[in-house]
TILOPA-136847 format. One record per residue (C-alpha): x, y, z; residue number from 1; residue in three letters. Coordinates in steps of 0.02 Angstrom, whole numbers, plus 50000, padded with zeros to 5 digits. Example, Ala and Ser with C-alpha at 12.3 -4.5 7.8 and 13.67 -1.06 7.14 Angstrom:
<atoms>
ATOM  east  north  up  seq  type
ATOM  50615  49775  50390  1  ALA
ATOM  50684  49947  50357  2  SER
</atoms>
This chain:
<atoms>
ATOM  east  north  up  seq  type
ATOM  50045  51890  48471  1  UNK
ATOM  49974  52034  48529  2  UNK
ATOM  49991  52150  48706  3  UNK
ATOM  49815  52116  48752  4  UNK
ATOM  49844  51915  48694  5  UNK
ATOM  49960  51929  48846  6  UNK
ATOM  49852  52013  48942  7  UNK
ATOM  49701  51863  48929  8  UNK
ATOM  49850  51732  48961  9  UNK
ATOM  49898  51827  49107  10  UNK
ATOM  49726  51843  49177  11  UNK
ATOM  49686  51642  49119  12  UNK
ATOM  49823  51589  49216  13  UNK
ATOM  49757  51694  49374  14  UNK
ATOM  49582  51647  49372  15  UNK
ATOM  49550  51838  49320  16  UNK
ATOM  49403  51873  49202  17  UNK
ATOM  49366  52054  49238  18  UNK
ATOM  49435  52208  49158  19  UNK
ATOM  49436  52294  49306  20  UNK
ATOM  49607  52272  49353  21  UNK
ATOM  49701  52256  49155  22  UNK
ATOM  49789  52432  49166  23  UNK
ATOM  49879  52352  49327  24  UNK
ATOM  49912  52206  49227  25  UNK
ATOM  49993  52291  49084  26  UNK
ATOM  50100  52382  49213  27  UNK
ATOM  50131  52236  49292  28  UNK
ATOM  50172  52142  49104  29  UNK
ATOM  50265  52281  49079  30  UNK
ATOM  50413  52296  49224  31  UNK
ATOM  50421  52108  49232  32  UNK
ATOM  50469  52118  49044  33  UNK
ATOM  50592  52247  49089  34  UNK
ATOM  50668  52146  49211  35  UNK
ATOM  50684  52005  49095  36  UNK
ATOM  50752  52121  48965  37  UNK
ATOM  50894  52174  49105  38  UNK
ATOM  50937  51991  49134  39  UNK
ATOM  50963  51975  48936  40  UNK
ATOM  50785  51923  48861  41  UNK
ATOM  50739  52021  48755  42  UNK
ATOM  50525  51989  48718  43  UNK
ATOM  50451  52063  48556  44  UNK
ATOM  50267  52019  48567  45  UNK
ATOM  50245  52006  48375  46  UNK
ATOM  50395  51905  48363  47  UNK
ATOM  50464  51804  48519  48  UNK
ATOM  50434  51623  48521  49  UNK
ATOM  50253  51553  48627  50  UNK
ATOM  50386  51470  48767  51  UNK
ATOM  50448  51645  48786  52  UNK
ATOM  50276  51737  48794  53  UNK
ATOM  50235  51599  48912  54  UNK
ATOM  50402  51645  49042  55  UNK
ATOM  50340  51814  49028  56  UNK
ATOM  50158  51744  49082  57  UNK
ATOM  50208  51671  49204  58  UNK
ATOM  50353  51760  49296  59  UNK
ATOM  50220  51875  49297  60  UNK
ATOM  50112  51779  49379  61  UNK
ATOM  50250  51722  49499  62  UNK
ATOM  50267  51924  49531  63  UNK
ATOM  50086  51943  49560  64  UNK
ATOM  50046  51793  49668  65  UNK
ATOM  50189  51826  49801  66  UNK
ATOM  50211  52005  49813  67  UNK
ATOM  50189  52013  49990  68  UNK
ATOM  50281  51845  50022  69  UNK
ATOM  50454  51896  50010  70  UNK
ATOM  50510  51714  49929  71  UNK
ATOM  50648  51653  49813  72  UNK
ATOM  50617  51650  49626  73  UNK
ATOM  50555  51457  49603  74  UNK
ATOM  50666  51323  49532  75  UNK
ATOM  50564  51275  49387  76  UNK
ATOM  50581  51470  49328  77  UNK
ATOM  50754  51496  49357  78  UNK
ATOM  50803  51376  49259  79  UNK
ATOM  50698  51446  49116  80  UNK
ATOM  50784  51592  49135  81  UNK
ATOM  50947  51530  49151  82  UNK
ATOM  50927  51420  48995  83  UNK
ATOM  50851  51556  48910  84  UNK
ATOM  51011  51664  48918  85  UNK
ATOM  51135  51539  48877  86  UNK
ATOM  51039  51497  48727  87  UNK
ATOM  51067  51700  48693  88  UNK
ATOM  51233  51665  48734  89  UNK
ATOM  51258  51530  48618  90  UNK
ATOM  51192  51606  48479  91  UNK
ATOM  51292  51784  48511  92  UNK
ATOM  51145  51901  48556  93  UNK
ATOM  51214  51932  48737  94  UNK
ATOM  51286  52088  48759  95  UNK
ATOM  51439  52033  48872  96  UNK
</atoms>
C-alpha cells in the first residue's frame, strides 16, 4: 500500500474528498504513526498487514475528530493497540 492509499482511507473515513487539506493529513498520518511507532508498532506502508494500515486510519481519525475534546483514547482502540504489542511481544520484535 501506498502513502497516498492512506491518505484516501483517511479522508474516506472522514467524509473528506478535497485535496485541500492532504499536506495536513500526511502530517497528521505522519506523528500518529510516530506515536504508534513509540508504543512499539512499527507500520511499513509497503509491508504492514491491512488491520494495521487500518489502526493507523483510524487512530488517526480518532486524533483528528477530538482534538479539541480532551477525551480518553476509546476502548475499542486500546485494545487494538494493546493486542497489537503483545502480539510483538510474542513473537520477539519488542525492544524491552
Amino acid at each position: 500500500m501506498k502513502e497516498n492509499d492512506v491518505l484516501e482511507l483517511l479522508k474516506t473515513d472522514l467524509g473528506i474528498t478535497i485535496t485541500k487539506r492532504d499536506d495536513y493529513f500526511k502530517s497528521l498520518l505522519s506523528a500518529a504513526k510516530g506515536e504508534l511507532e513509540r508504543k512499539g508498532i512499527d507500520i511499513d506502508y509497503a509491508v504492514s498487514p491491512v488491520d494495521d494500515i487500518f489502526l493507523l486510519v483510524d487512530y488517526t481519525a480518532w486524533t483528528y475528530r477530538k482534538r479539541n475534546d480532551g477525551l480518553a483514547l476509546p476502548m475499542n482502540l486500546r485494545v487494538r493497540i494493546y493486542n497489537r504489542i503483545m502480539r510483538n511481544r510474542a513473537r520477539g520484535d519488542a525492544d524491552e
